[in-house]
Structures are given as C-alpha cells and as structure tokens.
TIBA-259407 format. One record per residue: residue number from 1; x, y negated, z of N, C-alpha, C in turn. Coordinates in pm, 1 decimal, decimal comma. Example, Ala and Ser with C-alpha at 12.3 -4.5 7.8 and 13.67 -1.06 7.14 Angstrom:
<pts>
1 | 1319,0 | 569,0 | 780,0 | 1230,0 | 450,0 | 780,0 | 1320,0 | 330,0 | 780,0
2 | 1285,0 | 225,0 | 708,0 | 1367,0 | 106,0 | 714,0 | 1290,0 | -3,0 | 787,0
</pts>
This chain:
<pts>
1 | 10738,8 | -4885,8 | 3723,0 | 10700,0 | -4910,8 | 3586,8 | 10563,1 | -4847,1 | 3558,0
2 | 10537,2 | -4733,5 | 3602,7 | 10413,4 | -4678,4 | 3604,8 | 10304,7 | -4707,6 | 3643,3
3 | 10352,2 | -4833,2 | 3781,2 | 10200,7 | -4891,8 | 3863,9 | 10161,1 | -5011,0 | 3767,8
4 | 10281,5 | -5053,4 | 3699,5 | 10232,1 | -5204,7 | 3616,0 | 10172,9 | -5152,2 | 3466,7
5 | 10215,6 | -5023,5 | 3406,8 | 10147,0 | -5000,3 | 3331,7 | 10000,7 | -4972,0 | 3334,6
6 | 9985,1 | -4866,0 | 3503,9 | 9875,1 | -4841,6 | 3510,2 | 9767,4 | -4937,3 | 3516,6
7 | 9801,9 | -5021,7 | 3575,3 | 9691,8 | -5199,3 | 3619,5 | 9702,0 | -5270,0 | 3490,4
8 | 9808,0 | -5261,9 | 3429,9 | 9790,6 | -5294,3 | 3251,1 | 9667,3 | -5240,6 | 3215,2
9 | 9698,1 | -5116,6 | 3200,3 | 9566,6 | -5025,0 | 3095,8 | 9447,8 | -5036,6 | 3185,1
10 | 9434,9 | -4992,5 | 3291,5 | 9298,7 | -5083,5 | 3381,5 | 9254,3 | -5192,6 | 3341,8
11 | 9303,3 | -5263,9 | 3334,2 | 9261,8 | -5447,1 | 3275,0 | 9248,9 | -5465,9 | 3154,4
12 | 9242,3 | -5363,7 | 3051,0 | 9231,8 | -5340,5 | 2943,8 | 9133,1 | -5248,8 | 2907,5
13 | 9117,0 | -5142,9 | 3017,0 | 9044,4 | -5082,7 | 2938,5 | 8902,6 | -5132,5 | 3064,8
14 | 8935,3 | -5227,1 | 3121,0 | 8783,5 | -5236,7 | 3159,6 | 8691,6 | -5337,3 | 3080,7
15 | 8773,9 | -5349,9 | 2927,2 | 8693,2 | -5408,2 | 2883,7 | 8597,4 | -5317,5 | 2796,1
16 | 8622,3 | -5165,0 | 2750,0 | 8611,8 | -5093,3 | 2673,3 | 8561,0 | -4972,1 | 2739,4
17 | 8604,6 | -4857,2 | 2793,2 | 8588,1 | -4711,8 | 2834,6 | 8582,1 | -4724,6 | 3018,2
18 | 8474,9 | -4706,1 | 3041,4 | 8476,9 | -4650,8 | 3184,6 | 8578,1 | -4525,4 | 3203,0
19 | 8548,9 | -4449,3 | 3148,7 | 8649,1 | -4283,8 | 3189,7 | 8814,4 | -4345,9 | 3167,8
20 | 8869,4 | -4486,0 | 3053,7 | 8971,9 | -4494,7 | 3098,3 | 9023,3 | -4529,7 | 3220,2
21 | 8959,1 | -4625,0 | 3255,5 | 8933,6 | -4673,0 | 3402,1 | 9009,0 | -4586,3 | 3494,1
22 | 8890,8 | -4463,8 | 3493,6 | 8929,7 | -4377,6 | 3626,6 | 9053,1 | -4302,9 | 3605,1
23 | 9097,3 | -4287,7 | 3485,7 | 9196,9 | -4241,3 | 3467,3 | 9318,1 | -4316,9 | 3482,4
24 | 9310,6 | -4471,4 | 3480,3 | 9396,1 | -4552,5 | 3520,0 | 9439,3 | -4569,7 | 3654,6
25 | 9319,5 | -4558,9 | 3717,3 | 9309,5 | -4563,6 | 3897,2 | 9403,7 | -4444,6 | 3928,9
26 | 9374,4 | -4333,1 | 3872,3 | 9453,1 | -4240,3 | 3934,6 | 9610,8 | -4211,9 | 3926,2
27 | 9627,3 | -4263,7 | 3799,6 | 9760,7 | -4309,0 | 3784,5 | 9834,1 | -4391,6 | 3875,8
28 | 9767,4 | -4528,4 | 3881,7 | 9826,8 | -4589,2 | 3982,0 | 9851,7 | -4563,0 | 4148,1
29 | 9724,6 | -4503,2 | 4172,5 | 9743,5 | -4387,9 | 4283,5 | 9907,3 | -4336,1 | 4292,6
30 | 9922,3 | -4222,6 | 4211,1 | 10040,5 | -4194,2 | 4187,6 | 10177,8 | -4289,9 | 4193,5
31 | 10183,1 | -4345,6 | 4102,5 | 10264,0 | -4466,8 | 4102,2 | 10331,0 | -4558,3 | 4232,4
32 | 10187,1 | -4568,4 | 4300,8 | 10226,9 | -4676,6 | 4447,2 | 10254,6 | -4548,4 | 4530,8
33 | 10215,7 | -4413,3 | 4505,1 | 10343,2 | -4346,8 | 4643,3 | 10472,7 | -4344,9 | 4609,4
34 | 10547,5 | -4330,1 | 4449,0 | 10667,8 | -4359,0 | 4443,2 | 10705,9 | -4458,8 | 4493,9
35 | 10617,2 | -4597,0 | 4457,6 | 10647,2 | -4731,8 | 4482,5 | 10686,0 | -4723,7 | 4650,9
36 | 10616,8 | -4665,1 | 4723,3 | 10658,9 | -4671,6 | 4862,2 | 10784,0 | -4559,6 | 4899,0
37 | 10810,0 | -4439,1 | 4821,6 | 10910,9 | -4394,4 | 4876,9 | 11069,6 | -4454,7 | 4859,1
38 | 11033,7 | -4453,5 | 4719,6 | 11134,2 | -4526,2 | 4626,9 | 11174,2 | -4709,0 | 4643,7
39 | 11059,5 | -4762,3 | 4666,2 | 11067,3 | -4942,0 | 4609,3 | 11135,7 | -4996,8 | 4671,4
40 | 11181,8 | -5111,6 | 4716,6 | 11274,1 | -5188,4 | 4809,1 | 11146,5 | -5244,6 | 4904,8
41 | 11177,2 | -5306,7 | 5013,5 | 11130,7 | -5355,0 | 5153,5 | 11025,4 | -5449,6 | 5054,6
42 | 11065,3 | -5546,9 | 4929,2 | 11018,6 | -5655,1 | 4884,2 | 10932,1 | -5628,3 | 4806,3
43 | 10899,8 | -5496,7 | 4687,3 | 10808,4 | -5419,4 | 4651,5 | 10747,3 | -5395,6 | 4718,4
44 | 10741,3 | -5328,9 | 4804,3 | 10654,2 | -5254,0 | 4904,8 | 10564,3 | -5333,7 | 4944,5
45 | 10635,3 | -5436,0 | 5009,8 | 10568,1 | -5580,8 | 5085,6 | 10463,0 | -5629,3 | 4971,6
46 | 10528,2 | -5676,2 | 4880,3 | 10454,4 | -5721,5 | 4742,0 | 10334,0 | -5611,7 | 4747,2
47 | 10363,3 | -5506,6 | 4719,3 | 10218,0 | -5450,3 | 4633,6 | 10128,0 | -5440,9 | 4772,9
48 | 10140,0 | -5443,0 | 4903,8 | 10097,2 | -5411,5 | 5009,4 | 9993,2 | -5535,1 | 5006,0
49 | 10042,7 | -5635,4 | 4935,9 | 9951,5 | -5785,6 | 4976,2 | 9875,8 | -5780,3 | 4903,9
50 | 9947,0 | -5762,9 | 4733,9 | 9837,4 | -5719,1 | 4674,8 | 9725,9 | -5638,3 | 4671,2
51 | 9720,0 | -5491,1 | 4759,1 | 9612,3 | -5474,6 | 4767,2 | 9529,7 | -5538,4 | 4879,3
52 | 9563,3 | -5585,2 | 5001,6 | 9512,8 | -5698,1 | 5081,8 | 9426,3 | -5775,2 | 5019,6
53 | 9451,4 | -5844,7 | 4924,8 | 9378,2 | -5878,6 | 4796,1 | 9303,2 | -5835,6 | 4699,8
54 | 9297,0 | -5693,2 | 4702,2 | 9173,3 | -5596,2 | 4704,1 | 9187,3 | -5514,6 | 4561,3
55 | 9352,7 | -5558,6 | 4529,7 | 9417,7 | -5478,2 | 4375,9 | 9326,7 | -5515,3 | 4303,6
56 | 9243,5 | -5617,6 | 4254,0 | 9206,4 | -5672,4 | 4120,4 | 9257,3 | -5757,8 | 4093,1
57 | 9280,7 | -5789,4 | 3976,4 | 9337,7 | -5907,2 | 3906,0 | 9191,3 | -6002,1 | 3854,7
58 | 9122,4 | -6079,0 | 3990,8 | 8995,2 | -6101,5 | 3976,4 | 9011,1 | -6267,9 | 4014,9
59 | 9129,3 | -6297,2 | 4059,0 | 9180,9 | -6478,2 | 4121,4 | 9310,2 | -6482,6 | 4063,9
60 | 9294,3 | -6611,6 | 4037,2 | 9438,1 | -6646,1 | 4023,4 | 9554,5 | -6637,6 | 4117,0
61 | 9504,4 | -6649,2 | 4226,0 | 9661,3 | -6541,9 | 4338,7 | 9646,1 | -6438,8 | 4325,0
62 | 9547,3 | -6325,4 | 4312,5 | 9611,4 | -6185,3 | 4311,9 | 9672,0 | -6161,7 | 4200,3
63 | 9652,0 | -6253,1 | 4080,5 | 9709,9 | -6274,6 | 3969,8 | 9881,5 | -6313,6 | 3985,3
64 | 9884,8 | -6372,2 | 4062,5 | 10003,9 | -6429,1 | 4101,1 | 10073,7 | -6356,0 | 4192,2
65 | 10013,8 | -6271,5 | 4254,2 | 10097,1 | -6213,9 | 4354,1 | 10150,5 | -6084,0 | 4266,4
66 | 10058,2 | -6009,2 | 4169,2 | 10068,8 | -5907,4 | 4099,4 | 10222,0 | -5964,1 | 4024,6
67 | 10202,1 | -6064,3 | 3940,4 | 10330,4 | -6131,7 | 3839,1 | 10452,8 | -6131,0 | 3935,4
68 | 10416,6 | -6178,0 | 4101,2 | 10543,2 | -6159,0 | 4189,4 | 10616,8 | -5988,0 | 4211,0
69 | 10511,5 | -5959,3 | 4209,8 | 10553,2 | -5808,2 | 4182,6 | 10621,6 | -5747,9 | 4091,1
70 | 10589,8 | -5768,1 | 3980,5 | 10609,0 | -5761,9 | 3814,9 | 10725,9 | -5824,7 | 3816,0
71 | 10772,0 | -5941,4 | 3873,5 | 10878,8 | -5973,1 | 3868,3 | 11029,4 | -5912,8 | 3953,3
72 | 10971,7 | -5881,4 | 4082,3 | 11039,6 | -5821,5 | 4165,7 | 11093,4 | -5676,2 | 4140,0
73 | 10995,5 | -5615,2 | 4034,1 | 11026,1 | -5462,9 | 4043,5 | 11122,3 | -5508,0 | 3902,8
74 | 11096,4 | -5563,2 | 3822,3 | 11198,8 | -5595,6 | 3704,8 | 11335,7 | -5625,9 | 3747,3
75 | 11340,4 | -5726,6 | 3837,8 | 11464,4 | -5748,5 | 3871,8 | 11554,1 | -5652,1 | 3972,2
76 | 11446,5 | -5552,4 | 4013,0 | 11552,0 | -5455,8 | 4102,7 | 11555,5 | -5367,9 | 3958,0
77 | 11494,8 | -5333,4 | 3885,5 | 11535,4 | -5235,2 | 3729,3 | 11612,9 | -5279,1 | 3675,1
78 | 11668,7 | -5431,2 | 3698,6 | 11820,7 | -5464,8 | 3615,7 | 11932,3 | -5533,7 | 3675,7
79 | 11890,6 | -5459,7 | 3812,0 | 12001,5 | -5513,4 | 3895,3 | 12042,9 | -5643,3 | 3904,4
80 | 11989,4 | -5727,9 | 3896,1 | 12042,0 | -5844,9 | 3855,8 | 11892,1 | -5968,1 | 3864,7
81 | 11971,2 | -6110,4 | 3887,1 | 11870,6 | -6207,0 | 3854,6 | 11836,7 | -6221,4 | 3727,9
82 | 11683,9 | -6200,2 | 3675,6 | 11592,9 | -6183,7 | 3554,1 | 11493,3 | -6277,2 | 3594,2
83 | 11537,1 | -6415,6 | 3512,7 | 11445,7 | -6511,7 | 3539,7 | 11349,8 | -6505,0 | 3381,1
84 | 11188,3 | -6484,3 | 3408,0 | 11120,8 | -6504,6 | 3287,5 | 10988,7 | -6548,0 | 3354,5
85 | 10944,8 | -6597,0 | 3257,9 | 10782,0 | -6667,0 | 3291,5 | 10722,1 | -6536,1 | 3325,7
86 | 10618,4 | -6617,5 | 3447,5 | 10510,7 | -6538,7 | 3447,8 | 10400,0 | -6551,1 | 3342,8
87 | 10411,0 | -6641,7 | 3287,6 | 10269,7 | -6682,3 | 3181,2 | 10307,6 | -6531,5 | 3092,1
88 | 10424,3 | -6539,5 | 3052,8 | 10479,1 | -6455,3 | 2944,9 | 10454,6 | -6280,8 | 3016,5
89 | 10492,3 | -6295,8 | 3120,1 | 10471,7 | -6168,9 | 3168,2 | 10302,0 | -6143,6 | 3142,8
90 | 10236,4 | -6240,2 | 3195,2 | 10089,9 | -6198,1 | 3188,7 | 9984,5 | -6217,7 | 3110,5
91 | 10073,7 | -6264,7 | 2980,2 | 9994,5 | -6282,3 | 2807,7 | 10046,1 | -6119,9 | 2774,7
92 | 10209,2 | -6079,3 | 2809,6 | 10221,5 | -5923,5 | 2735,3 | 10142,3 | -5819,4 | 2880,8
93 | 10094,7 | -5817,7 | 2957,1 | 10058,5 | -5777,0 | 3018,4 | 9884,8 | -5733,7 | 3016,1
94 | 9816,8 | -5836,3 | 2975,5 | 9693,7 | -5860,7 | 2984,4 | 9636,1 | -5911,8 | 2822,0
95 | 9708,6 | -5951,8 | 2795,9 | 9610,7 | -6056,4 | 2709,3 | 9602,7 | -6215,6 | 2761,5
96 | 9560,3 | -6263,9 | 2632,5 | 9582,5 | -6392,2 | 2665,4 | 9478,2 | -6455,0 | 2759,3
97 | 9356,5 | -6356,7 | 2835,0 | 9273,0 | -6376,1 | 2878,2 | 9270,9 | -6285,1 | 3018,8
98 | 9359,1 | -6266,8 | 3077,3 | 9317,8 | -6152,4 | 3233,2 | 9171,4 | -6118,0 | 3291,9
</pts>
C-alpha cells in the first residue's frame, strides 16, 4: 500500500514540488523492500517488470503494468477475487490525466 501511494504522490507531485519528489522516491525505496520480503511470487514479478520499464508511468504499458500491480496487491489485501477497472483505479490514482 505504501509503494502505490508512494508512485501516487510522485505523479502528483511532479507536477508541483521537486523536494516532494525526492521524498516520494525514498519512500518507495522503502516500500518495494517490504514488497519483496513480504509480496507474493506475482507482486514481486509485477513490480520487477515494472521497473524493467524504468518505474515511470511515462507509456501506456508501464501504465498498465503498474494498474496490474495495483490490482494484484489489492486482491491479495482482500483475499479474494476484486474485479475493478483499471481506468477507475488510474483516474483515483493519478488524475484524470497520468
């Protein structure tokens, strides 16, 4: 929950504050070592591609791979199949503009 917030407020605040920025980066830092001690095989995998993709939300697949993520870590947080749009995930995520 912490890595999607952190790439939230990154993508937000790079429209506004450099210093939030770096303060976002470092968060997520944080975040993806839980993500690897903690995450399932399919997280892991997920955010691993995503940064392969160079962790910006700068194309519409890393866009897409991020929302696969977003989706994957949701559905292991409720145990259960949690079917919801990605559009929806990535209008409350971003803005209606990524």
């Amino acid at each position: 929950m912490d890595y999607l917030g952190s790439v939230a407020k990154f993508a937000q605040a790079a429209k506004i504050n450099p210093i939030e920025r770096l303060k976002s980066l470092s968060e997520a830092a944080d975040a993806k070592t839980r993500i690897c001690i903690y995450g399932s095989n399919e997280s892991v995998s997920l955010l691993a591609e995503f940064e392969r993709q160079g962790a910006q939300l700068a194309s519409k697949v890393s866009i897409n791979t991020f929302m696969s993520l977003c989706s994957q870590m949701r559905k292991e947080g409720l145990n259960k199949d949690s079917i919801i749009s990605s559009d929806d995930l990535e209008i409350v995520l971003f803005g209606p503009e990524p």
